[in-house]
PDB file with SEQRES, HELIX, SHEET and CRYST1 records, atoms N, CA, C and O in Angstrom:
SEQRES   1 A   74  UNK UNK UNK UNK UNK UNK UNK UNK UNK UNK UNK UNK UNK          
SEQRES   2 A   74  UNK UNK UNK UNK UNK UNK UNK UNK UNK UNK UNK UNK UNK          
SEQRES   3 A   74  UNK UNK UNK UNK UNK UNK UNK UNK UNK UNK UNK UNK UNK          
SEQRES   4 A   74  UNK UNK UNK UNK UNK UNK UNK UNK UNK UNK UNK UNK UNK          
SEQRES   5 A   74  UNK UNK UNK UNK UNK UNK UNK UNK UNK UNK UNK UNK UNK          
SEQRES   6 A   74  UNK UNK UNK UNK UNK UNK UNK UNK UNK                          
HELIX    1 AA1 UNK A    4  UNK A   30  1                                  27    
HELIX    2 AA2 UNK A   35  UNK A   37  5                                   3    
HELIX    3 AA3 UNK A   42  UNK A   57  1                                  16    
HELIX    4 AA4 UNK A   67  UNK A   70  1                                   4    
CRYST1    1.000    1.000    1.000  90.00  90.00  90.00 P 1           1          
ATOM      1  N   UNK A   1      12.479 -30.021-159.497  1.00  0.00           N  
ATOM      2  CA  UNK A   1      13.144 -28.734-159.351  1.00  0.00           C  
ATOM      3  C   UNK A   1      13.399 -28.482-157.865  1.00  0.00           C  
ATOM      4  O   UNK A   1      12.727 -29.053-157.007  1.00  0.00           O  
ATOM      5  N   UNK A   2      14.263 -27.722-157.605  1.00  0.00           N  
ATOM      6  CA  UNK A   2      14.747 -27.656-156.146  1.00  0.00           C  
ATOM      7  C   UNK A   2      14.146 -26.487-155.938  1.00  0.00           C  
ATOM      8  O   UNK A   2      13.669 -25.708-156.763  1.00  0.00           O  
ATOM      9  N   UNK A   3      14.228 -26.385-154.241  1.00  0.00           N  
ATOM     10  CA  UNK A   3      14.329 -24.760-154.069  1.00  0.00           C  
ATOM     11  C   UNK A   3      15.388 -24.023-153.734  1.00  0.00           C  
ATOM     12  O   UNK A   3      16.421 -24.288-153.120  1.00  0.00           O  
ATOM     13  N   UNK A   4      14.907 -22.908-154.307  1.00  0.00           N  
ATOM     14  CA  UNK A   4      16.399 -21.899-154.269  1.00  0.00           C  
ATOM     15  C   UNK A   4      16.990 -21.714-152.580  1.00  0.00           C  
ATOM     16  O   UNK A   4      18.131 -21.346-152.302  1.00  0.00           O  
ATOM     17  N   UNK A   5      16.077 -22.010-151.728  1.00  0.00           N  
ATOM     18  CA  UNK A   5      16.198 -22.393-149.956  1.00  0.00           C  
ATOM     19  C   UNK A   5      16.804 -23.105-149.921  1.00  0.00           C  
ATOM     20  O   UNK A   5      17.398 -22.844-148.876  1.00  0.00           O  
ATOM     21  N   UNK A   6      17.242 -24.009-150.304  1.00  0.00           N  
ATOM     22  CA  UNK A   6      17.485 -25.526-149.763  1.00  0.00           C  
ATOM     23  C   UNK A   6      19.220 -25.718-149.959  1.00  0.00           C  
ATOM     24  O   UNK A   6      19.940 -26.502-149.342  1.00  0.00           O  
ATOM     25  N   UNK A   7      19.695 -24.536-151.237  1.00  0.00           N  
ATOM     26  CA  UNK A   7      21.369 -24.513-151.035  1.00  0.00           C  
ATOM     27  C   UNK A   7      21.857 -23.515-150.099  1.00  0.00           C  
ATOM     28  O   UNK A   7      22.871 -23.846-149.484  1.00  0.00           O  
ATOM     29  N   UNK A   8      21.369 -22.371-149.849  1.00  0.00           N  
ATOM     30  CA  UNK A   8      21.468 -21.971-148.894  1.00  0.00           C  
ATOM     31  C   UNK A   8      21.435 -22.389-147.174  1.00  0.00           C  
ATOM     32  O   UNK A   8      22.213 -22.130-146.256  1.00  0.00           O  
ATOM     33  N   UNK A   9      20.260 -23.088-147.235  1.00  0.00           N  
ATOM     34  CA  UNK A   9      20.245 -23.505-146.008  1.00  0.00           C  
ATOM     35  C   UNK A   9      21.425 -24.998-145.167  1.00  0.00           C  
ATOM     36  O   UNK A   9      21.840 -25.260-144.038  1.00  0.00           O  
ATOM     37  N   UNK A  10      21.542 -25.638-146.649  1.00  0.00           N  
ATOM     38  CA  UNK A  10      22.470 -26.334-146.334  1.00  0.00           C  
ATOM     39  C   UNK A  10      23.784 -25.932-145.985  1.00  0.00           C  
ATOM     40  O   UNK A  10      24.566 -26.438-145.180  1.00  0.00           O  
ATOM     41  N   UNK A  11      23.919 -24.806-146.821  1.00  0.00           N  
ATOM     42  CA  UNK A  11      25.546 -24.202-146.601  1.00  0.00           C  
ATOM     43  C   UNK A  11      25.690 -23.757-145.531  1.00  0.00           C  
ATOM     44  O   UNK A  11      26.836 -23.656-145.092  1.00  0.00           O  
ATOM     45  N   UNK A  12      24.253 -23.224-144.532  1.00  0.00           N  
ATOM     46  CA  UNK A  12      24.820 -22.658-143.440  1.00  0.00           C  
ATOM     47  C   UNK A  12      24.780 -23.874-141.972  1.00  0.00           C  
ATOM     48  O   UNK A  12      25.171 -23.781-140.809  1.00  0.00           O  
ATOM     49  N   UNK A  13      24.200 -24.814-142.652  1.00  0.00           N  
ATOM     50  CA  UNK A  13      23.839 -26.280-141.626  1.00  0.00           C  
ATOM     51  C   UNK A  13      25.460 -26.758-142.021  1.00  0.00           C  
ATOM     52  O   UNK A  13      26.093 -26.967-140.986  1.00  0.00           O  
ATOM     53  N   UNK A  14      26.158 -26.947-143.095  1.00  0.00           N  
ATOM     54  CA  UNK A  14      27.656 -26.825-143.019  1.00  0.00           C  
ATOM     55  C   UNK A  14      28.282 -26.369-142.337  1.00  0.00           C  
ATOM     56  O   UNK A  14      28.969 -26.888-141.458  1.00  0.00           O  
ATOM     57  N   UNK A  15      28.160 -25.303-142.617  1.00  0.00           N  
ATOM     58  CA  UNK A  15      28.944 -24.222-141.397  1.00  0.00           C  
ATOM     59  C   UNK A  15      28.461 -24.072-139.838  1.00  0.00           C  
ATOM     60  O   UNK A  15      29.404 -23.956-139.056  1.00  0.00           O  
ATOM     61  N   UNK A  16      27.778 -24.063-139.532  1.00  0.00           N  
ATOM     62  CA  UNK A  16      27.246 -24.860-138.594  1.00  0.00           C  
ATOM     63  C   UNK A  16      27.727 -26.327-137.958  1.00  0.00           C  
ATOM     64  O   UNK A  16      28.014 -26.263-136.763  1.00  0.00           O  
ATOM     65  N   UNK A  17      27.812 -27.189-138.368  1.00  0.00           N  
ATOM     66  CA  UNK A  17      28.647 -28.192-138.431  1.00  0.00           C  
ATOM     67  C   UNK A  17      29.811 -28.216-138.115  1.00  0.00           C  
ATOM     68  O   UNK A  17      30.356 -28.992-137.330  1.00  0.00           O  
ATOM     69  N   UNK A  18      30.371 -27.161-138.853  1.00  0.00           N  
ATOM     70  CA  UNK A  18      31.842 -27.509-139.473  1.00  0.00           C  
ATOM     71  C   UNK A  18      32.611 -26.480-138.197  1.00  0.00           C  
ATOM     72  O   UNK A  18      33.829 -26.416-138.032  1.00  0.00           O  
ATOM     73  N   UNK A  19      31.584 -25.732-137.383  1.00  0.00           N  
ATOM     74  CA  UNK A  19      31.780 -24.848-135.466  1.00  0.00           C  
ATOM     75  C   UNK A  19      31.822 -25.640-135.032  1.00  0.00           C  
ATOM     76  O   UNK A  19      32.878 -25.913-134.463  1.00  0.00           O  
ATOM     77  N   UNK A  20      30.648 -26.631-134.983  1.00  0.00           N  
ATOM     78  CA  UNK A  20      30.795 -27.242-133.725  1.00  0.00           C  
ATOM     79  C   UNK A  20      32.039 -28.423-133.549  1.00  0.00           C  
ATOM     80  O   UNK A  20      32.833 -28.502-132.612  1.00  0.00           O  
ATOM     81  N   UNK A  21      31.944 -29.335-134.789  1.00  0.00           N  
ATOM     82  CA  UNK A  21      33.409 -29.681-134.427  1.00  0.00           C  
ATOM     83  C   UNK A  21      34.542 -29.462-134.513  1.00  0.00           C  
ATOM     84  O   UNK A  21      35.400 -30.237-134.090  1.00  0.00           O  
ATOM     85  N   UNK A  22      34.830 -28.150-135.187  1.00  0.00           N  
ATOM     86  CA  UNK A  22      36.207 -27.394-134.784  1.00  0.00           C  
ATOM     87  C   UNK A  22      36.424 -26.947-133.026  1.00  0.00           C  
ATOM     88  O   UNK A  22      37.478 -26.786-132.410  1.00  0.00           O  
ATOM     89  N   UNK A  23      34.790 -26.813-132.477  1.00  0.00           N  
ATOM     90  CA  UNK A  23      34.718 -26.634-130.659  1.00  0.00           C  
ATOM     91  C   UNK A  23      35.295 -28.014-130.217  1.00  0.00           C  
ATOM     92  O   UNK A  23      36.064 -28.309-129.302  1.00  0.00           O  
ATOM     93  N   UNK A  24      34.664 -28.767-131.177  1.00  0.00           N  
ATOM     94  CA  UNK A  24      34.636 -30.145-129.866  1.00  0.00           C  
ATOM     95  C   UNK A  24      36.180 -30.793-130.079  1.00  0.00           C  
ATOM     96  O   UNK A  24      36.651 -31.635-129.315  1.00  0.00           O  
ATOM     97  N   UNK A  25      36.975 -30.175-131.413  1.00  0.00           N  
ATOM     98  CA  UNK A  25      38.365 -30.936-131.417  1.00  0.00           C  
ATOM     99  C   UNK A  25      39.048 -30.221-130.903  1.00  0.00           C  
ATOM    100  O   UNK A  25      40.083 -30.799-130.571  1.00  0.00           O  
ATOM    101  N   UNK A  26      39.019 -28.354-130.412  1.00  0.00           N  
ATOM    102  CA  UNK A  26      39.361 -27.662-129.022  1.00  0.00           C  
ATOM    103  C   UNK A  26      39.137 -28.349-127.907  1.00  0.00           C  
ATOM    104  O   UNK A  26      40.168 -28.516-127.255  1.00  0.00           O  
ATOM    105  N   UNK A  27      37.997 -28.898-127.357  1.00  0.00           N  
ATOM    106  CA  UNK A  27      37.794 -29.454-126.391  1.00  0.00           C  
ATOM    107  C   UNK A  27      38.960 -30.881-126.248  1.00  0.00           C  
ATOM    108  O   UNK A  27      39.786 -31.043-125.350  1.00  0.00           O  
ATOM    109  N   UNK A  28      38.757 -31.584-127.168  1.00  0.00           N  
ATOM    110  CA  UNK A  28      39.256 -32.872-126.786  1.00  0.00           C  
ATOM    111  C   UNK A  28      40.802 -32.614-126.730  1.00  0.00           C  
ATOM    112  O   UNK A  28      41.506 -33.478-126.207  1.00  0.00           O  
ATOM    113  N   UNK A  29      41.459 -31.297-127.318  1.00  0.00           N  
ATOM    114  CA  UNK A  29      42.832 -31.342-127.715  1.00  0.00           C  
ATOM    115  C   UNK A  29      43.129 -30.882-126.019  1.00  0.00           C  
ATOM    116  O   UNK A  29      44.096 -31.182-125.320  1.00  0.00           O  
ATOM    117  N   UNK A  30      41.854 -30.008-125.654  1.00  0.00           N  
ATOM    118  CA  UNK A  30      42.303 -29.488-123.788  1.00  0.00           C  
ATOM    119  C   UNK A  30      41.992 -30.239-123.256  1.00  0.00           C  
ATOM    120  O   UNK A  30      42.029 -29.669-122.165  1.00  0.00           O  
ATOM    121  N   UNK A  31      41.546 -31.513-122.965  1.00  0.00           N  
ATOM    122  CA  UNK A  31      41.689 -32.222-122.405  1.00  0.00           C  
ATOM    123  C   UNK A  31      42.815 -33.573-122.047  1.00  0.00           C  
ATOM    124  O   UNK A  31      43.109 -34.349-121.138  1.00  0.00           O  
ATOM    125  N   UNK A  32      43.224 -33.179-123.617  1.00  0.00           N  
ATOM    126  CA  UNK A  32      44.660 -34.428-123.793  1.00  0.00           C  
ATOM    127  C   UNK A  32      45.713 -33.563-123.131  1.00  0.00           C  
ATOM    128  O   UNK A  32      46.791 -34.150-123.045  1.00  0.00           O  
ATOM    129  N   UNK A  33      45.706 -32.320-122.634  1.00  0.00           N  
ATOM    130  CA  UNK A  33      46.589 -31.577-122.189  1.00  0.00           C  
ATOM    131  C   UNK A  33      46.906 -31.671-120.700  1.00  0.00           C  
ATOM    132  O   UNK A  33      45.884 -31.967-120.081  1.00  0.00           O  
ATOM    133  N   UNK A  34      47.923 -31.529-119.946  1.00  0.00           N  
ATOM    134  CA  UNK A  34      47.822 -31.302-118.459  1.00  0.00           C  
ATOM    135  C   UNK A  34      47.193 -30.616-117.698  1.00  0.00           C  
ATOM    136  O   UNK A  34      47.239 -29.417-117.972  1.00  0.00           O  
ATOM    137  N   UNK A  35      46.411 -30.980-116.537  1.00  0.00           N  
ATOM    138  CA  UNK A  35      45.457 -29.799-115.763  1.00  0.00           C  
ATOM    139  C   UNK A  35      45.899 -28.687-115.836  1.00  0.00           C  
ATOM    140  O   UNK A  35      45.463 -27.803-116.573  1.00  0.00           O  
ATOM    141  N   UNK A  36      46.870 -28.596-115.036  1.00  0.00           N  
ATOM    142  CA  UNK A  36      47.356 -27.083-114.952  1.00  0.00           C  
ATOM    143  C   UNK A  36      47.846 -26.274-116.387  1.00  0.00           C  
ATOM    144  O   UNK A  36      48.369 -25.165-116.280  1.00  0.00           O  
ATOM    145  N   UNK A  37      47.626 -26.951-117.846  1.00  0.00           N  
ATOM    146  CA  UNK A  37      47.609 -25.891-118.975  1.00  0.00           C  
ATOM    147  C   UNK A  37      46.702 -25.749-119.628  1.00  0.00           C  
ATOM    148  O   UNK A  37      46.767 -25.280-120.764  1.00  0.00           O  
ATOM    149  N   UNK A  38      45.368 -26.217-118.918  1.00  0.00           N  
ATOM    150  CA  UNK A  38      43.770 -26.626-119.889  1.00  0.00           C  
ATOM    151  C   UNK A  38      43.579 -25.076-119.646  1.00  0.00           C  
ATOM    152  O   UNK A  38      44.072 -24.378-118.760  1.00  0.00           O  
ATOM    153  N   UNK A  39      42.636 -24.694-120.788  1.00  0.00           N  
ATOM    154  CA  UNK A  39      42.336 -23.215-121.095  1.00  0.00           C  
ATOM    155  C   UNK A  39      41.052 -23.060-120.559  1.00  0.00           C  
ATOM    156  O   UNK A  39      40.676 -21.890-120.484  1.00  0.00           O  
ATOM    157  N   UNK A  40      40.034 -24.189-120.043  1.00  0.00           N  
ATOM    158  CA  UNK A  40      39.276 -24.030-119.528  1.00  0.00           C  
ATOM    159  C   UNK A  40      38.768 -24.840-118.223  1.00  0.00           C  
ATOM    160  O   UNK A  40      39.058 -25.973-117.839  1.00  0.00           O  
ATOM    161  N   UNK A  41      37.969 -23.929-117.715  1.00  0.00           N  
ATOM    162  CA  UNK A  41      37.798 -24.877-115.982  1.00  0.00           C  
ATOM    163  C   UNK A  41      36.383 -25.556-116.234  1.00  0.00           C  
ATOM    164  O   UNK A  41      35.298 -25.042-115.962  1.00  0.00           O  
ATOM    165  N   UNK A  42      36.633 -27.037-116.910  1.00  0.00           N  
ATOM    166  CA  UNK A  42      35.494 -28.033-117.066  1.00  0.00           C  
ATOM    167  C   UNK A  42      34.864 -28.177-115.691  1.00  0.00           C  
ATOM    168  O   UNK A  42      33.636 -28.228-115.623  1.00  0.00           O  
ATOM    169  N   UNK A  43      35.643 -28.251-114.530  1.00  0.00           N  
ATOM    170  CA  UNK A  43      35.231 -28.851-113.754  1.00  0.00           C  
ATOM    171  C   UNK A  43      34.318 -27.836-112.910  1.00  0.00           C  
ATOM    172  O   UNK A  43      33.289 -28.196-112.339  1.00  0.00           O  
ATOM    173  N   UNK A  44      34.869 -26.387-112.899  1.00  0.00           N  
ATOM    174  CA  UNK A  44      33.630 -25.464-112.699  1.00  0.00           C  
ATOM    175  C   UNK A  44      32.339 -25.339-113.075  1.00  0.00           C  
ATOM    176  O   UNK A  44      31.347 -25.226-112.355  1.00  0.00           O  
ATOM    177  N   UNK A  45      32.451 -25.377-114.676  1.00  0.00           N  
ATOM    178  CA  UNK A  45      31.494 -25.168-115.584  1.00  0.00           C  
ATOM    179  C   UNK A  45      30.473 -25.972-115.000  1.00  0.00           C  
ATOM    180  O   UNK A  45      29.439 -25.489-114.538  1.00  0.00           O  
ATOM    181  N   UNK A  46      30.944 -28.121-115.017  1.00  0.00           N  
ATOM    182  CA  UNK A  46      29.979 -28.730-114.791  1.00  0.00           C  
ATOM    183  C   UNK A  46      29.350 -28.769-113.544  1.00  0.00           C  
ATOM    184  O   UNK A  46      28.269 -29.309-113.308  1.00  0.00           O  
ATOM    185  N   UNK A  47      30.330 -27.962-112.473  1.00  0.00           N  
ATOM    186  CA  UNK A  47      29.498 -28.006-111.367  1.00  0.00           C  
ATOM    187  C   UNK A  47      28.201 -27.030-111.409  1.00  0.00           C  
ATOM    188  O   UNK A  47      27.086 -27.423-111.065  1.00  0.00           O  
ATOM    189  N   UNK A  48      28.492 -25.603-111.907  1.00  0.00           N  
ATOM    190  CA  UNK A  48      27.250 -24.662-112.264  1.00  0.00           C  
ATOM    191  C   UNK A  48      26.278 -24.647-112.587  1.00  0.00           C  
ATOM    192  O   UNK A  48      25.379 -23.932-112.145  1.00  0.00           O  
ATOM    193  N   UNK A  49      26.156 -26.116-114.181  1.00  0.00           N  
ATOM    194  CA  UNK A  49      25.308 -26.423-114.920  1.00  0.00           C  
ATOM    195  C   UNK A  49      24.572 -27.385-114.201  1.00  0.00           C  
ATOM    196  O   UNK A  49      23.341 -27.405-114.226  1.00  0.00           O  
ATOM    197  N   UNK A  50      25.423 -28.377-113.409  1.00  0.00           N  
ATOM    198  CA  UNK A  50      24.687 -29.410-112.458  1.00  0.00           C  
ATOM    199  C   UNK A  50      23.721 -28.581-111.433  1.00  0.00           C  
ATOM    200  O   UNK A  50      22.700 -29.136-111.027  1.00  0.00           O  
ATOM    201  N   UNK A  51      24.095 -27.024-110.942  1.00  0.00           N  
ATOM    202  CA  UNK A  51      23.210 -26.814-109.828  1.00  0.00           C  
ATOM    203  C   UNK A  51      22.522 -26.195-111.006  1.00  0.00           C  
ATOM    204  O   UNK A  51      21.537 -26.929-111.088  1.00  0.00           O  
ATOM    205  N   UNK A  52      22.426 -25.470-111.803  1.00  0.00           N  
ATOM    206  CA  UNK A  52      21.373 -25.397-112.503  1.00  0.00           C  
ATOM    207  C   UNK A  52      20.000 -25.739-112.925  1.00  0.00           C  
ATOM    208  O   UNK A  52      18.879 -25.231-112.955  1.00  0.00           O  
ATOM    209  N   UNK A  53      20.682 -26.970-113.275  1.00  0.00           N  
ATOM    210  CA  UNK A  53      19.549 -28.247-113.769  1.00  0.00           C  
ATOM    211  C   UNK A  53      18.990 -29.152-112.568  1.00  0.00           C  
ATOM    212  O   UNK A  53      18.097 -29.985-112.724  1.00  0.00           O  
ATOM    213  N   UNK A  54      19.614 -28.888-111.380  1.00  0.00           N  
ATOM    214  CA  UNK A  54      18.794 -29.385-110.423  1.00  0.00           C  
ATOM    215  C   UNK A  54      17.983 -28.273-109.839  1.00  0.00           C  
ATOM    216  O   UNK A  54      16.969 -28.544-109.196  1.00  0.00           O  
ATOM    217  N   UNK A  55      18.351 -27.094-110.016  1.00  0.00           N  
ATOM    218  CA  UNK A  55      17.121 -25.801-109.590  1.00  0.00           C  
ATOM    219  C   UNK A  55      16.623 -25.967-110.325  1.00  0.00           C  
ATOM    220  O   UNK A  55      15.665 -25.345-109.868  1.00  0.00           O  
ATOM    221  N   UNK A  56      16.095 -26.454-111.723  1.00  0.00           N  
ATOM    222  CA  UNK A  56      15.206 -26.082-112.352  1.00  0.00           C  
ATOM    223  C   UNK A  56      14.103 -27.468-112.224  1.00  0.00           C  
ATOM    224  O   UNK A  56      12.907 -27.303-111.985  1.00  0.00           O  
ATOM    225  N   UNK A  57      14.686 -28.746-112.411  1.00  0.00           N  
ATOM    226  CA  UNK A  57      13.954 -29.695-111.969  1.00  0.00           C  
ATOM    227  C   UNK A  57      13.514 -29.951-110.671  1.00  0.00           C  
ATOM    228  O   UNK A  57      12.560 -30.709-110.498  1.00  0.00           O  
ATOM    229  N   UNK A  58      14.163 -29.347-109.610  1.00  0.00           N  
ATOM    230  CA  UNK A  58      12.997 -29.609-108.340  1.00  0.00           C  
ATOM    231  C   UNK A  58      12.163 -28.417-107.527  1.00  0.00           C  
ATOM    232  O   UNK A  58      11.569 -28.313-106.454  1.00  0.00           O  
ATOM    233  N   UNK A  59      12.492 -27.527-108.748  1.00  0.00           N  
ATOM    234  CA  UNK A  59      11.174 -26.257-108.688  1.00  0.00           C  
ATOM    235  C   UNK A  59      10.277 -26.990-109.545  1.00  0.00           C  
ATOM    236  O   UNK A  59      10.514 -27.011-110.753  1.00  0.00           O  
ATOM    237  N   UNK A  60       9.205 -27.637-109.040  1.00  0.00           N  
ATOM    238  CA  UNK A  60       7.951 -28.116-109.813  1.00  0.00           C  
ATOM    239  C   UNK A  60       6.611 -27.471-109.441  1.00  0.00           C  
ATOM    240  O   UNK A  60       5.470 -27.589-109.889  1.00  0.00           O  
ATOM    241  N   UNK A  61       7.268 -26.610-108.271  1.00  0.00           N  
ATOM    242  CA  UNK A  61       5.825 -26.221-107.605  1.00  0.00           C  
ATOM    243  C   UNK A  61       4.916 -27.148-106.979  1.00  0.00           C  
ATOM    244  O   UNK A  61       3.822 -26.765-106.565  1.00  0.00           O  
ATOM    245  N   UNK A  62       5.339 -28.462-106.875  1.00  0.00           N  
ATOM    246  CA  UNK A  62       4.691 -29.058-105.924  1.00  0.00           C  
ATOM    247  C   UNK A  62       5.886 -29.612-104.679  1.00  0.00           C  
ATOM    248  O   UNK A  62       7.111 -29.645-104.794  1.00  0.00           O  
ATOM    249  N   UNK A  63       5.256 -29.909-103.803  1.00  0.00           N  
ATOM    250  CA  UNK A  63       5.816 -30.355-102.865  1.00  0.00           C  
ATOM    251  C   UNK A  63       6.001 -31.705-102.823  1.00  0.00           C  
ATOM    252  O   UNK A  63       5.210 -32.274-103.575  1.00  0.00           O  
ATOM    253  N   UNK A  64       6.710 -32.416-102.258  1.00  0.00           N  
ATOM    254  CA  UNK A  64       6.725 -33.757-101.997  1.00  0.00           C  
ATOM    255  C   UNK A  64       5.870 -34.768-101.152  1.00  0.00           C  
ATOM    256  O   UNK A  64       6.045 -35.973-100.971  1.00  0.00           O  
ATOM    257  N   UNK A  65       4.898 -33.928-100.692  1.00  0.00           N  
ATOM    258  CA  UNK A  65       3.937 -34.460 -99.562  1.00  0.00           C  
ATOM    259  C   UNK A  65       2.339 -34.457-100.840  1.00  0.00           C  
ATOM    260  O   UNK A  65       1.489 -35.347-100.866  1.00  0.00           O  
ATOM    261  N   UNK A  66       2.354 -33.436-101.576  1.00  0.00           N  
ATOM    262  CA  UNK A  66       1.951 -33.556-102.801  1.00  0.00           C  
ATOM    263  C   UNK A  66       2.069 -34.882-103.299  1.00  0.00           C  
ATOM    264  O   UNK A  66       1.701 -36.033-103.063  1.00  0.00           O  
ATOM    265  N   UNK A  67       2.813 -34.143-104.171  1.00  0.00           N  
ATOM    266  CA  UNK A  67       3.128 -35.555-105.222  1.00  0.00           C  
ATOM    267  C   UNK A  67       2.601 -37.072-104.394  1.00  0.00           C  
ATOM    268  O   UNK A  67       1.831 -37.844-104.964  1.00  0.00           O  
ATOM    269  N   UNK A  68       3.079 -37.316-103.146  1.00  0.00           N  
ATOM    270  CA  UNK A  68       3.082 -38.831-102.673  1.00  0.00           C  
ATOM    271  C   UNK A  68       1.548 -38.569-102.215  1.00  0.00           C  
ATOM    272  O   UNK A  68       1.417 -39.201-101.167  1.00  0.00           O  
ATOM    273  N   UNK A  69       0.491 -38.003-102.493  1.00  0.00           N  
ATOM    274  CA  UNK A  69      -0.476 -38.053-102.191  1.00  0.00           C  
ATOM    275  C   UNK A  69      -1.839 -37.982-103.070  1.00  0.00           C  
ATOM    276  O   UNK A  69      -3.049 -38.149-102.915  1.00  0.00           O  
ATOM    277  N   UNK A  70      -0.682 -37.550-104.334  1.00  0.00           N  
ATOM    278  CA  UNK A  70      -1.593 -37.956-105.729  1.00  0.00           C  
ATOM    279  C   UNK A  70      -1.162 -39.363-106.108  1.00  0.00           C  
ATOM    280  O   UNK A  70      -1.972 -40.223-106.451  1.00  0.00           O  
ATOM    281  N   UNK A  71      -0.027 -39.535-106.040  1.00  0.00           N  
ATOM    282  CA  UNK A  71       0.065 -40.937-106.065  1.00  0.00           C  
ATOM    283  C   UNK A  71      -0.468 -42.244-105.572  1.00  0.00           C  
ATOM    284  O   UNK A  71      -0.434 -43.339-106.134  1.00  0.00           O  
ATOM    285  N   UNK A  72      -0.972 -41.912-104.403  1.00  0.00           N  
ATOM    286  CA  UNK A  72      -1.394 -42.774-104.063  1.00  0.00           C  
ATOM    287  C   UNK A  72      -3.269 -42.533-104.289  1.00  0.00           C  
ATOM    288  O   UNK A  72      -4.147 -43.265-103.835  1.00  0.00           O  
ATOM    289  N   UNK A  73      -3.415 -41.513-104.971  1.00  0.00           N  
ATOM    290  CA  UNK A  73      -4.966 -41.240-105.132  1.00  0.00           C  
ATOM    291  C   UNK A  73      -5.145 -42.161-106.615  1.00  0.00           C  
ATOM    292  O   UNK A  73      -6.199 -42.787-106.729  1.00  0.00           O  
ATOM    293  N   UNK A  74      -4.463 -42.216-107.368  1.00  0.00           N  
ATOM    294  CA  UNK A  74      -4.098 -42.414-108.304  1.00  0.00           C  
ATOM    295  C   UNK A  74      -4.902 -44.094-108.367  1.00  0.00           C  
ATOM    296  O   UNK A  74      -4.764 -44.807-109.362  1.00  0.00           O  
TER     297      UNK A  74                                                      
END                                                                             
């Protein structure tokens, strides 16, 4: 016997699905397009997300004089 969860949850993991690659065939259709008529600024975005993810990975709270000094305790 099933659970009564399990059609539900699929239908919305469908739909779910069925966003994201309706996004990603937006994406690929603006990209087959000419710079100057793309609807979005990729190249902003990834610069933002790049400083992002490097503020967040080299806030470790340790220092680098650290680290090379457990390392070598190690």
């Amino acid at each position: 016997m099933k659970s009564p969860k399990l059609k539900p949850q699929a239908k919305l993991l469908q739909e779910d699905l069925t966003d994201v690659l309706c996004e990603f065939d937006a994406v690929m259709e603006d990209f087959t397009s000419p710079v100057e008529k793309r609807h979005f600024r990729y190249d902003e975005h990834l610069k933002t997300m790049k400083r992002r993810s490097s503020a967040s990975v080299s806030d470790s709270g340790i220092s680098d004089s650290e680290s090379e000094c457990q390392e070598t305790v190690k």
